[in-house]
C-alpha positions in Angstrom: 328.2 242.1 135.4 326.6 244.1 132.2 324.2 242.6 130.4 324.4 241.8 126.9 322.0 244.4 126.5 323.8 247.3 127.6 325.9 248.1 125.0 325.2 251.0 123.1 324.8 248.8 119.6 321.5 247.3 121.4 319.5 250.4 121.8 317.7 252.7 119.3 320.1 255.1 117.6 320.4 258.6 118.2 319.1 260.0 114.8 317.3 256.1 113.3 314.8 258.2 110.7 317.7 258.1 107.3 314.9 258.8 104.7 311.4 259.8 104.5 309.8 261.0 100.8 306.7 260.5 98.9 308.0 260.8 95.5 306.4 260.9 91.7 309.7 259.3 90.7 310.1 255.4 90.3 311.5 254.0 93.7 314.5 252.7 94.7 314.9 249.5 96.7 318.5 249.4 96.6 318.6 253.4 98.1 316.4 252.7 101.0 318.3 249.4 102.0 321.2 252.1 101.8 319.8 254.0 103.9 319.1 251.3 106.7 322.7 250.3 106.7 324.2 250.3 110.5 327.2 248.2 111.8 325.4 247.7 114.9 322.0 246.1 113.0 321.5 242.5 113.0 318.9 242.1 111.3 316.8 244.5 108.2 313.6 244.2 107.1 312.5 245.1 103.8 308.9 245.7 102.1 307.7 245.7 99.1 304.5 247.0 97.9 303.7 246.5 94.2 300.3 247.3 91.9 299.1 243.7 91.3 297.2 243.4 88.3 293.9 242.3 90.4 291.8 243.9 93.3 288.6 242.3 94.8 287.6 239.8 91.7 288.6 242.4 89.1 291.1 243.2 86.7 293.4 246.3 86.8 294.7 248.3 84.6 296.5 251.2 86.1 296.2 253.3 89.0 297.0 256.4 90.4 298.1 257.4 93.9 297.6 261.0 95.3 298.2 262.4 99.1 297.5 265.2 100.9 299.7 268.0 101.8 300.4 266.8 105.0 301.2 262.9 104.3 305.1 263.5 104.8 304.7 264.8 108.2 302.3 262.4 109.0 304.8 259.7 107.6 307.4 261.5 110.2 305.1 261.1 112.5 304.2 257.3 112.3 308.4 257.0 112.2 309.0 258.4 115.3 306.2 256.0 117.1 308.1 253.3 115.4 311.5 254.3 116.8 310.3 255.0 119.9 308.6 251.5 120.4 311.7 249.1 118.7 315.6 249.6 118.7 315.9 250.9 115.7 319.0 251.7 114.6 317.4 253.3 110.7 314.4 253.3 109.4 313.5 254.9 105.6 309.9 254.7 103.7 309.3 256.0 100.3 306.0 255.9 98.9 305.1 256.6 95.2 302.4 259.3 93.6 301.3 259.3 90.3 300.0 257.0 87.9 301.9 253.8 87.9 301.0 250.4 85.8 301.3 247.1 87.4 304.5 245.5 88.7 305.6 249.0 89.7 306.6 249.5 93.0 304.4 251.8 95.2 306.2 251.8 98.6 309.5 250.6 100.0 310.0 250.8 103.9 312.7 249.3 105.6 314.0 249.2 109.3 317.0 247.6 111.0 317.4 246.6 114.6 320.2 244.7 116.6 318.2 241.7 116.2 316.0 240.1 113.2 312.3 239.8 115.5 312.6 243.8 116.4 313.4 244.1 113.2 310.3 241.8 111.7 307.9 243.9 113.9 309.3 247.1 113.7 309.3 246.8 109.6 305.3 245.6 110.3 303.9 248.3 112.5 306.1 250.8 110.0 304.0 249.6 106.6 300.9 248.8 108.6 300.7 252.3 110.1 302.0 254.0 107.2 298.6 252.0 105.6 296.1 253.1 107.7 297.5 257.1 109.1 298.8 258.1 106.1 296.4 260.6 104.0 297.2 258.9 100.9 294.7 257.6 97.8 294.5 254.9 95.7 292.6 255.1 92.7 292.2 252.0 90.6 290.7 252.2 87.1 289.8 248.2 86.2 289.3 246.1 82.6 286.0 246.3 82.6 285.8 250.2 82.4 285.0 251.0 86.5 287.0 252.8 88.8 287.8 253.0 92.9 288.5 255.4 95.2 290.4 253.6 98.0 291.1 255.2 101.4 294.6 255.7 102.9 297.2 253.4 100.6 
């Protein structure tokens, strides 16, 4: 007798990476949840990152991300060690470069999976990795006049 867990629907798809771009454009949530769609996903998870208007006790004002030339391949990269490690069936991550003002959305990733936990986890190694591997900069000008440089998102 098969196992619920055979069926094709259960495993990673063939091609899961939909969208991958670092962009100086605003970003879209509803075109990277388009991008995740798949019959055979139970479960999508979506995040969010936003410039909050505070950063370790102090106000800000703006900021500005940059990247390095290679941050799209390293954001392939970090997808593929996603989608090898869950069932994905898509996965998409956009991050924003520029200067952006706070509420303004500064990354959107989003993965679906057969079921909501792979899902969950896949969407959190996705954003946490993206965090830490990817060469991009954050720099933060504040209220009182002082600035940051601030490693890797």
């Amino acid at each position: 007798m098969a196992s619920r867990y055979d069926h094709p629907g259960e495993q990673a798809a063939q091609d899961p990476i939909r969208l991958l771009a670092i962009r100086d454009t605003p970003l879209s949530l509803d075109e990277v949840f388009a991008a995740v769609g798949d019959d055979a996903a139970g479960g999508t998870a979506l995040f969010v990152g936003t410039v909050r208007n505070h950063d370790g006790g102090a106000d800000v004002d703006t900021l500005g991300y940059s990247c390095h030339p290679t941050a799209e391949a390293e954001m392939r990269r970090i997808a593929e060690k996603v989608t090898a490690e869950f069932p994905v069936r898509a996965l998409a991550a956009v991050h924003r470069v520029g200067d952006l003002a706070v509420g303004d959305l500064a990354v959107v990733v989003a993965v679906s999976c057969p079921h909501r936990g792979e899902a969950f986890e896949a969407c959190r190694k996705l954003i946490d990795d993206l965090k830490h591997e990817v060469p991009i900069w954050k720099h933060q000008k504040f209220s009182d006049g002082t600035e940051e440089w601030v490693g890797a998102c």
